[in-house]
Chimera marker file (.cmm) of the C-alpha trace (Angstrom):
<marker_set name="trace">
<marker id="1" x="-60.676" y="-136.827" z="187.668" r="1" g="1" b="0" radius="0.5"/>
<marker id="2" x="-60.114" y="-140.116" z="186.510" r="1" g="1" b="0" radius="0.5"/>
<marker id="3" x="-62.495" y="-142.628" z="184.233" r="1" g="1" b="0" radius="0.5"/>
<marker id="4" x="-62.774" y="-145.846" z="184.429" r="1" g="1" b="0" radius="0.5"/>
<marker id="5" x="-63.748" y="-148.456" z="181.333" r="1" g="1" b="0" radius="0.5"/>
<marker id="6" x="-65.563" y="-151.909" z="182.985" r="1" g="1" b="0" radius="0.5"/>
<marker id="7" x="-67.403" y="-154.091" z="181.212" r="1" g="1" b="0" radius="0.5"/>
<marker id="8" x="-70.782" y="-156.084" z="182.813" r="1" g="1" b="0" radius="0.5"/>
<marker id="9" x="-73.613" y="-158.163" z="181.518" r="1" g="1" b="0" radius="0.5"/>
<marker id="10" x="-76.105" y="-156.460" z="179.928" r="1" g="1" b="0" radius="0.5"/>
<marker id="11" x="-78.815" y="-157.387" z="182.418" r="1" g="1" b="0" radius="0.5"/>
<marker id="12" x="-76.892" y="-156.404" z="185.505" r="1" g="1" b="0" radius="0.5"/>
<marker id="13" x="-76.632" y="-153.588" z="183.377" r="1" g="1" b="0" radius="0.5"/>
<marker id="14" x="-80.529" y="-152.665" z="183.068" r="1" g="1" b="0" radius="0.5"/>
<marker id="15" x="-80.974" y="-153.514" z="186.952" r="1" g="1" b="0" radius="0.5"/>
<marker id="16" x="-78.126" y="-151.420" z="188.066" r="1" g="1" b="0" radius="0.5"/>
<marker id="17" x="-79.506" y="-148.580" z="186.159" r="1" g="1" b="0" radius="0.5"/>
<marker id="18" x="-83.094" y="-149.334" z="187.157" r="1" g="1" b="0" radius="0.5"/>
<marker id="19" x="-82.215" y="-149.358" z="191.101" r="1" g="1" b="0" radius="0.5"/>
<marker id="20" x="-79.953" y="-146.105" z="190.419" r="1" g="1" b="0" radius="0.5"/>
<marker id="21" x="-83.149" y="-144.132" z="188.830" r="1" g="1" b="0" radius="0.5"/>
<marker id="22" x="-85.382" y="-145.136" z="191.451" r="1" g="1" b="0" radius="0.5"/>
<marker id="23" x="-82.981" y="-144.345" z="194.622" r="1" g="1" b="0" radius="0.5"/>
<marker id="24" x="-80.591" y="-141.440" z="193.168" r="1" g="1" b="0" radius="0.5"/>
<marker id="25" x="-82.537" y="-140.303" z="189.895" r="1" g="1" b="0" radius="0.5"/>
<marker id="26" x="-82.125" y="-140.222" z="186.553" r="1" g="1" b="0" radius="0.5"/>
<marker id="27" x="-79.987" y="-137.046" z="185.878" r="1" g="1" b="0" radius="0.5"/>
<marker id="28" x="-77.305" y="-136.947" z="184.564" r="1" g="1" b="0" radius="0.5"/>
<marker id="29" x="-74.274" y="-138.430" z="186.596" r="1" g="1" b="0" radius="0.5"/>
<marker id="30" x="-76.217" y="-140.467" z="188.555" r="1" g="1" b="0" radius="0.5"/>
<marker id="31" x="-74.406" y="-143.355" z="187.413" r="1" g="1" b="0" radius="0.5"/>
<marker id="32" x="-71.424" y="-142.249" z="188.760" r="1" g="1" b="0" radius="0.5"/>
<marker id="33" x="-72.091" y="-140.654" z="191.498" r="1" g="1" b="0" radius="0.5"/>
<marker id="34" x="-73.583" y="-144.054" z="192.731" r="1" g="1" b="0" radius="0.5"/>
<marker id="35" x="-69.763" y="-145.998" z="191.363" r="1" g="1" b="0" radius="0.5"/>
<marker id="36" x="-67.771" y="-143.950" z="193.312" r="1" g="1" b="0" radius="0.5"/>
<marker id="37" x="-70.382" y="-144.084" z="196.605" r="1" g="1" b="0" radius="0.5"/>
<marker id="38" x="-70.032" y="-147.991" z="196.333" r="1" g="1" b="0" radius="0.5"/>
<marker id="39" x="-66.383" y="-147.539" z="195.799" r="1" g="1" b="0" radius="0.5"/>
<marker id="40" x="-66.279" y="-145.292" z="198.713" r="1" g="1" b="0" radius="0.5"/>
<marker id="41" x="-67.925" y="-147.775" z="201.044" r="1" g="1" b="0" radius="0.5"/>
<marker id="42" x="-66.157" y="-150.796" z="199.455" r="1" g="1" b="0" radius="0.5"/>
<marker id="43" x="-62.880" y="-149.191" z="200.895" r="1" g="1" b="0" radius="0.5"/>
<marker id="44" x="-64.055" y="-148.011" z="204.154" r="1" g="1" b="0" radius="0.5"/>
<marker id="45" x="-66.973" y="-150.014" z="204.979" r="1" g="1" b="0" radius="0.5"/>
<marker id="46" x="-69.601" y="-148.735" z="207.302" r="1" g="1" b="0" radius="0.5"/>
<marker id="47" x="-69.266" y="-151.037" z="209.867" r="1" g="1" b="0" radius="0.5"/>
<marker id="48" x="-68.059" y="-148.656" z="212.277" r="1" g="1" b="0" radius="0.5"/>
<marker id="49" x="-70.784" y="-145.617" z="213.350" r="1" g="1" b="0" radius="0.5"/>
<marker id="50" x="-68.963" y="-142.132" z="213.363" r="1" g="1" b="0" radius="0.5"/>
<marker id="51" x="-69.058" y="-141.152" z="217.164" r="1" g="1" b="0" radius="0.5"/>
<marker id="52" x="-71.084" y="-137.544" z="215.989" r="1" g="1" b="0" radius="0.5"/>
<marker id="53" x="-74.055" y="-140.316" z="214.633" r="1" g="1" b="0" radius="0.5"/>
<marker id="54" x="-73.817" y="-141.968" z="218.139" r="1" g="1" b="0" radius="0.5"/>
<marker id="55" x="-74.129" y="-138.958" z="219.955" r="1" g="1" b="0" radius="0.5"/>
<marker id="56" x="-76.981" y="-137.513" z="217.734" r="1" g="1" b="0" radius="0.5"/>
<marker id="57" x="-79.049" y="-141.280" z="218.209" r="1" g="1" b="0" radius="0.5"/>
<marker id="58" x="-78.911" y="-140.464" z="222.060" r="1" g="1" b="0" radius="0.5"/>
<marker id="59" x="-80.171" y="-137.311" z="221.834" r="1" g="1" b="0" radius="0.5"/>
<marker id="60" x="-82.898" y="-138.523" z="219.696" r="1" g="1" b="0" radius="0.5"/>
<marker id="61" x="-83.588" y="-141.279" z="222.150" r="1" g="1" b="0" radius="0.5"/>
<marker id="62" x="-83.682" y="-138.681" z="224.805" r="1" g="1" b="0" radius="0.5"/>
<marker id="63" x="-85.893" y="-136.413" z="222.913" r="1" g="1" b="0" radius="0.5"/>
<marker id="64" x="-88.701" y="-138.870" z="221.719" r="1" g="1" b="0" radius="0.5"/>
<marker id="65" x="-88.756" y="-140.713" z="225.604" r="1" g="1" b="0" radius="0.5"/>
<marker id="66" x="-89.180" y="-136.956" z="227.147" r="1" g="1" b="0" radius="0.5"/>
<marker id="67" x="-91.947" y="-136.297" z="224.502" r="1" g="1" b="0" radius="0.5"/>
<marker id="68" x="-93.425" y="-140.026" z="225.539" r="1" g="1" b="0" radius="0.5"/>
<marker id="69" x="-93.077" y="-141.631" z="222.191" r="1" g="1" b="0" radius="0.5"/>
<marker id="70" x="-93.273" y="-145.546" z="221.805" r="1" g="1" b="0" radius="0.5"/>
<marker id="71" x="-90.558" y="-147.559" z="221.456" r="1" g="1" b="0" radius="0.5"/>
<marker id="72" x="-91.805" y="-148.592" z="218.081" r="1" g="1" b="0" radius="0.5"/>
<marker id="73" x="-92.107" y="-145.028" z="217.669" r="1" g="1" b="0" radius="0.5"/>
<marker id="74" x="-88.374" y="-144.662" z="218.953" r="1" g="1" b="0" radius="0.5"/>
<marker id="75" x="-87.018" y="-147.638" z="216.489" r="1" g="1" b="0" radius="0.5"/>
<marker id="76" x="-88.731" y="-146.335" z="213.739" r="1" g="1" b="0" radius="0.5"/>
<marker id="77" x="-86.582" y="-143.171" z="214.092" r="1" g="1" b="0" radius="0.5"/>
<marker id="78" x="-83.349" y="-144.865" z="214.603" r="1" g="1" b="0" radius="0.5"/>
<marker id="79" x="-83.619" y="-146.976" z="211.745" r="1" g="1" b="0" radius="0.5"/>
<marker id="80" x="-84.264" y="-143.787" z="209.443" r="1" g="1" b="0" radius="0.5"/>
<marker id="81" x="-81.030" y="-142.155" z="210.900" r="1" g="1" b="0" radius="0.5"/>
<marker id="82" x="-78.447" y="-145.110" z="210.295" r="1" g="1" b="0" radius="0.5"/>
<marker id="83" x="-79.717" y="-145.790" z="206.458" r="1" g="1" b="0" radius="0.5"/>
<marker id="84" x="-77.465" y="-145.073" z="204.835" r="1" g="1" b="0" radius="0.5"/>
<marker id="85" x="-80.034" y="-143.876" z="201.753" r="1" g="1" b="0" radius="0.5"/>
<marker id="86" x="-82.293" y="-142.081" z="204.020" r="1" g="1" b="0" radius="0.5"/>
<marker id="87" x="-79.744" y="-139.354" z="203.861" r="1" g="1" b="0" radius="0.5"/>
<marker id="88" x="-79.974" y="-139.435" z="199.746" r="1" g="1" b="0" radius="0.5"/>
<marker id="89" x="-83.360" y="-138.966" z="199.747" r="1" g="1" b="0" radius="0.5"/>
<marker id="90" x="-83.456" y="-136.187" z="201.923" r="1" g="1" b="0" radius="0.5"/>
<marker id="91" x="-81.131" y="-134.408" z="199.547" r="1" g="1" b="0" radius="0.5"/>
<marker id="92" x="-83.157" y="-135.358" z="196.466" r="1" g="1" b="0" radius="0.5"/>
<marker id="93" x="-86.733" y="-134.295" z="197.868" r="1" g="1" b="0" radius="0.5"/>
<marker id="94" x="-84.927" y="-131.050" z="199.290" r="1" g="1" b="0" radius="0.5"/>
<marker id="95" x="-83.823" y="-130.299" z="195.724" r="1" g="1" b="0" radius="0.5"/>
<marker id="96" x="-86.694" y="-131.145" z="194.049" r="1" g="1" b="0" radius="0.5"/>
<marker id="97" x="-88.838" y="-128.471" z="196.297" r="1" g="1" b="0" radius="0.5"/>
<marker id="98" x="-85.915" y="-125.714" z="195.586" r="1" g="1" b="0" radius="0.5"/>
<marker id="99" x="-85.163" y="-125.663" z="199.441" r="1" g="1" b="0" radius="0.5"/>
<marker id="100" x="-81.440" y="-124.688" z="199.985" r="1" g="1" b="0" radius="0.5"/>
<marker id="101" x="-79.640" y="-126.442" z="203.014" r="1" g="1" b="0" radius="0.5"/>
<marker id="102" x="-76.766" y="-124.276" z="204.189" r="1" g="1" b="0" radius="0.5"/>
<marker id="103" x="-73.495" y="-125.804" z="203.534" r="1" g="1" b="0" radius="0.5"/>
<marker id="104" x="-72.228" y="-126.204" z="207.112" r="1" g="1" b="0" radius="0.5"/>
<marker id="105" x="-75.616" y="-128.221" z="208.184" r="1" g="1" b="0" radius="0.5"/>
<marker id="106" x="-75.624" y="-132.173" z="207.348" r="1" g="1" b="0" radius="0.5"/>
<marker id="107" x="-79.284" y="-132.860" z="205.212" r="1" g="1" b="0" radius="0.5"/>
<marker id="108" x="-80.886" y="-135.165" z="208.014" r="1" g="1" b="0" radius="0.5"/>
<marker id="109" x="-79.931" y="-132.307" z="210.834" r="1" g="1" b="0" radius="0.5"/>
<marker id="110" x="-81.844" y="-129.279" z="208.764" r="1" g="1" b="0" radius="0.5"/>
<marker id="111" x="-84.641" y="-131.856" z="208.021" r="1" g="1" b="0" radius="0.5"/>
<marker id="112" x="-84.805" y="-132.512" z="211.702" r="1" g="1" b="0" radius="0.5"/>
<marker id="113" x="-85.075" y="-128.519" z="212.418" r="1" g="1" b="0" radius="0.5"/>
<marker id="114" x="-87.829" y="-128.574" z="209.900" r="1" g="1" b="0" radius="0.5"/>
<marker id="115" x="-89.968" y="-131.069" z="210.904" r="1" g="1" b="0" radius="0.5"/>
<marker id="116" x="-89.695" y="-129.289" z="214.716" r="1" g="1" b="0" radius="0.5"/>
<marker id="117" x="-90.592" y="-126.128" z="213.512" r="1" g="1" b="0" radius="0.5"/>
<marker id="118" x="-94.026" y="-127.882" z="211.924" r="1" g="1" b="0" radius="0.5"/>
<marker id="119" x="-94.806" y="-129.216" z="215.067" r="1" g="1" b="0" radius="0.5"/>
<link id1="1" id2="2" r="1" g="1" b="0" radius="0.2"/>
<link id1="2" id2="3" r="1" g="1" b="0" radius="0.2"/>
<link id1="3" id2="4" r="1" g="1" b="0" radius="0.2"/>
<link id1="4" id2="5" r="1" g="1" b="0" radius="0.2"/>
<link id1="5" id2="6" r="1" g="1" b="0" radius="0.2"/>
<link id1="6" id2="7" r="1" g="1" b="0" radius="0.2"/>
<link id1="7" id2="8" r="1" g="1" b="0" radius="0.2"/>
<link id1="8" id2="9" r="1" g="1" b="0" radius="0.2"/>
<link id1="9" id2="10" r="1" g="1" b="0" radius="0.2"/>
<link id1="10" id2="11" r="1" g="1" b="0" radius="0.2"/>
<link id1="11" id2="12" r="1" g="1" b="0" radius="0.2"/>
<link id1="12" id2="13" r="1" g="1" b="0" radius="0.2"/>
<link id1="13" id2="14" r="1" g="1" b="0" radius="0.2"/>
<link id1="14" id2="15" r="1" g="1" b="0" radius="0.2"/>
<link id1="15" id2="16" r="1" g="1" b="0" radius="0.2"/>
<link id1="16" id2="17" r="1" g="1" b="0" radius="0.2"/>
<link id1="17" id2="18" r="1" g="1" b="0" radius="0.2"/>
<link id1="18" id2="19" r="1" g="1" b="0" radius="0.2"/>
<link id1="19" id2="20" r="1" g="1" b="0" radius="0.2"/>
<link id1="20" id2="21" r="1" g="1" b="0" radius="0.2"/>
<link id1="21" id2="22" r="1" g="1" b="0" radius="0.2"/>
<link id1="22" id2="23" r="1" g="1" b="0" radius="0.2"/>
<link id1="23" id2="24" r="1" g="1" b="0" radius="0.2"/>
<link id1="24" id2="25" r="1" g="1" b="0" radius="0.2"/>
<link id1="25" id2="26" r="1" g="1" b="0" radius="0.2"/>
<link id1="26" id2="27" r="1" g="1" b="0" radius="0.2"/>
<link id1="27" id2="28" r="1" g="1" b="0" radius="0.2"/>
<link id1="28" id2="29" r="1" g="1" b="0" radius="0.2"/>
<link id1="29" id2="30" r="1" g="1" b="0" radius="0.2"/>
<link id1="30" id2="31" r="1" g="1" b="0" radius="0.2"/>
<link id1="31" id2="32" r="1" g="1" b="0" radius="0.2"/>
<link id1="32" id2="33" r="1" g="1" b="0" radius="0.2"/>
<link id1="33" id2="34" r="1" g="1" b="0" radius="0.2"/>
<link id1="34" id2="35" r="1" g="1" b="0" radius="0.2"/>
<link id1="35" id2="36" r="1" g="1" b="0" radius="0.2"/>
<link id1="36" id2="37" r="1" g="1" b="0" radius="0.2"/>
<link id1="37" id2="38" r="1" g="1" b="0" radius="0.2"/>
<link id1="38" id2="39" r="1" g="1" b="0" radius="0.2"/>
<link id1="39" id2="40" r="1" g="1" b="0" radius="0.2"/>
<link id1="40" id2="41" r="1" g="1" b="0" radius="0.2"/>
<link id1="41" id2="42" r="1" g="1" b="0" radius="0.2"/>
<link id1="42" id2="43" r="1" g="1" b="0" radius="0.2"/>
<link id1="43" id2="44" r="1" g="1" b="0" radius="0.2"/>
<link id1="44" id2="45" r="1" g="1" b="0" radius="0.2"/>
<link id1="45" id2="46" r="1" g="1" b="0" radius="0.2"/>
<link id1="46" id2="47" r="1" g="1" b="0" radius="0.2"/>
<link id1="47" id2="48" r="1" g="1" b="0" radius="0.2"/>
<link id1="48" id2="49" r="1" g="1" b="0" radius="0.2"/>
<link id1="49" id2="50" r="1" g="1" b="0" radius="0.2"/>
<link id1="50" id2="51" r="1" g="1" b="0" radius="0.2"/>
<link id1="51" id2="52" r="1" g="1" b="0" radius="0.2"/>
<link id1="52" id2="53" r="1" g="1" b="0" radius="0.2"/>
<link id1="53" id2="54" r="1" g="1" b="0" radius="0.2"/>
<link id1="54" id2="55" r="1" g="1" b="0" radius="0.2"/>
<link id1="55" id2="56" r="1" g="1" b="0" radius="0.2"/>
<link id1="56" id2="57" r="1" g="1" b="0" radius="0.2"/>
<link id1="57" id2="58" r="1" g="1" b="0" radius="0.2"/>
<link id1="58" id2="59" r="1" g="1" b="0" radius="0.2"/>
<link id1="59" id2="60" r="1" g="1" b="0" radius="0.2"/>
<link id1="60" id2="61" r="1" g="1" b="0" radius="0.2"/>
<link id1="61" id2="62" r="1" g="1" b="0" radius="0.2"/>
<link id1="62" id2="63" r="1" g="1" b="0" radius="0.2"/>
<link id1="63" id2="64" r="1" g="1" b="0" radius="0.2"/>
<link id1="64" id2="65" r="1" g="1" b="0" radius="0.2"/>
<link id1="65" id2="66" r="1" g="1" b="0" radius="0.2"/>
<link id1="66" id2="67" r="1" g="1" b="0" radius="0.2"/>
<link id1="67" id2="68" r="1" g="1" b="0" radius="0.2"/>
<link id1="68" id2="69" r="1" g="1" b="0" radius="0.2"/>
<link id1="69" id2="70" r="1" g="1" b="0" radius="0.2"/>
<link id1="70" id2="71" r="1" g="1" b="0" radius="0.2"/>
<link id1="71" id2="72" r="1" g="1" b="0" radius="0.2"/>
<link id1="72" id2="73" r="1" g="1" b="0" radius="0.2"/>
<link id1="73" id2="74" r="1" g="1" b="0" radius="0.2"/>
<link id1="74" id2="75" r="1" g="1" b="0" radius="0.2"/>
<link id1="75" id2="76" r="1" g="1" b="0" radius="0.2"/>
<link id1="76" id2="77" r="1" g="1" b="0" radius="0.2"/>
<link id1="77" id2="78" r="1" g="1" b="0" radius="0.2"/>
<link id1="78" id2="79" r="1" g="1" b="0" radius="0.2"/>
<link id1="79" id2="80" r="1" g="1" b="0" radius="0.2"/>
<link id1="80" id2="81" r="1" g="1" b="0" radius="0.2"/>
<link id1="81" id2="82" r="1" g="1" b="0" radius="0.2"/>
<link id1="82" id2="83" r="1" g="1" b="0" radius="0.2"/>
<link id1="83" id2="84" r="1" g="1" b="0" radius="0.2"/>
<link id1="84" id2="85" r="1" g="1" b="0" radius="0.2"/>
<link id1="85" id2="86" r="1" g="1" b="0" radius="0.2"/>
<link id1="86" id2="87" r="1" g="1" b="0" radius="0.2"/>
<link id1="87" id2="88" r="1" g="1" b="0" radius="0.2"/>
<link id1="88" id2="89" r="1" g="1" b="0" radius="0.2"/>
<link id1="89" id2="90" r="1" g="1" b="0" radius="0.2"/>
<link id1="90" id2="91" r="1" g="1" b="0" radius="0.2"/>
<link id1="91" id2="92" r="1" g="1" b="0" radius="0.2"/>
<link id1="92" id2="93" r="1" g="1" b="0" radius="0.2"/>
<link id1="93" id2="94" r="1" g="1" b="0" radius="0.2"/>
<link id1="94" id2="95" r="1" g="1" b="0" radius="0.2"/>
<link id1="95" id2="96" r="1" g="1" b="0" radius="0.2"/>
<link id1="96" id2="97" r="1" g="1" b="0" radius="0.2"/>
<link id1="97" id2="98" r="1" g="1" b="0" radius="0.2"/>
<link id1="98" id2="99" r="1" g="1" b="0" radius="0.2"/>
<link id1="99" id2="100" r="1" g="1" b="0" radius="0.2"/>
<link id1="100" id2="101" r="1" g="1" b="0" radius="0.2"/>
<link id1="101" id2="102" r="1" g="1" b="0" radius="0.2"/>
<link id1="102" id2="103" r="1" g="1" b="0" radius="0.2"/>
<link id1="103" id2="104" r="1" g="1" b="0" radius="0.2"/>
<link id1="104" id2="105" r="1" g="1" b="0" radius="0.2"/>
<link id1="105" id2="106" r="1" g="1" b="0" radius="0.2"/>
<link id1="106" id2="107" r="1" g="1" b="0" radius="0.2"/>
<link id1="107" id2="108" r="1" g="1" b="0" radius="0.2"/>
<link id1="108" id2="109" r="1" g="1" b="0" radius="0.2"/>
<link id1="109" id2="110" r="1" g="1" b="0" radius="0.2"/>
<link id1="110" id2="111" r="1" g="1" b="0" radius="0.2"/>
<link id1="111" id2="112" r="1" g="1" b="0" radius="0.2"/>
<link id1="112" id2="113" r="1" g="1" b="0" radius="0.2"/>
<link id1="113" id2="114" r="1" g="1" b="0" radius="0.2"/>
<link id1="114" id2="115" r="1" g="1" b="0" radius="0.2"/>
<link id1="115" id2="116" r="1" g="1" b="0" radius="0.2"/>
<link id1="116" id2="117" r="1" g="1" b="0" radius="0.2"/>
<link id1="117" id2="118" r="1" g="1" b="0" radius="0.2"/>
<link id1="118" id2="119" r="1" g="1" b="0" radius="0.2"/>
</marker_set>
C-alpha cells in the first residue's frame, strides 16, 4: 500500500473533514477511504451506468408500476439507487445495527430484501 504526502489549505482542510464525518464517519480511516473513492472515480468517472444497475432500475420500475406506485413514488426510488452515497449509507447504518450482509450480496440488494420482508 502506498502513502501519499499533499499539502491543502487549512480551511479546505476543516470542510473536507467536516463533509467526510458527516457522510462516511469519523473512524478511523475515513479519510482515506474517502481519497482513494475520489481517486477511484476521478480515473473512471461514473458517467457510464454498469449494465447490472440498468437492469436492476427496470425491474424496480416494473415492480413499483405492478404494485401501482406514483411516479413520484417511482423517481423517488430511482434517484436513491443511482447515488452514488446512498450505497455508503446503507453500509454505515447496517454496521451500526450489527446486521451482517453476506459477502456475495451488494448492500442496496440485501436492503431491498429487507425492506420486502417488512412489508
Amino acid at each position: 500500500m502506498k502513502q501519499l504526502l499533499i499539502r491543502i489549505d487549512d480551511d479546505l482542510d476543516k470542510e473536507l473533514r467536516e463533509a467526510i464525518r458527516r457522510r462516511i464517519g469519523s473512524r478511523k480511516g475515513s479519510l482515506s477511504q474517502f481519497v482513494e473513492q475520489a481517486i477511484r472515480d476521478y480515473i473512471h468517472p461514473r458517467s457510464e451506468i454498469a449494465n447490472a444497475t440498468l437492469i436492476e432500475a427496470m425491474d424496480l420500475i416494473a415492480d413499483m408500476i405492478s404494485q401501482g406506485k406514483s411516479k413520484a413514488d417511482i423517481l423517488a426510488n430511482l434517484e436513491i439507487l443511482f447515488d452514488p452515497e446512498f450505497e455508503a449509507s446503507i453500509i454505515r447504518g447496517i454496521r451500526e445495527k450489527g446486521i451482517v450482509v453476506p459477502p456475495t450480496t451488494k448492500p442496496s440488494q440485501f436492503l431491498h430484501k429487507m425492506l420486502k420482508r417488512k412489508e
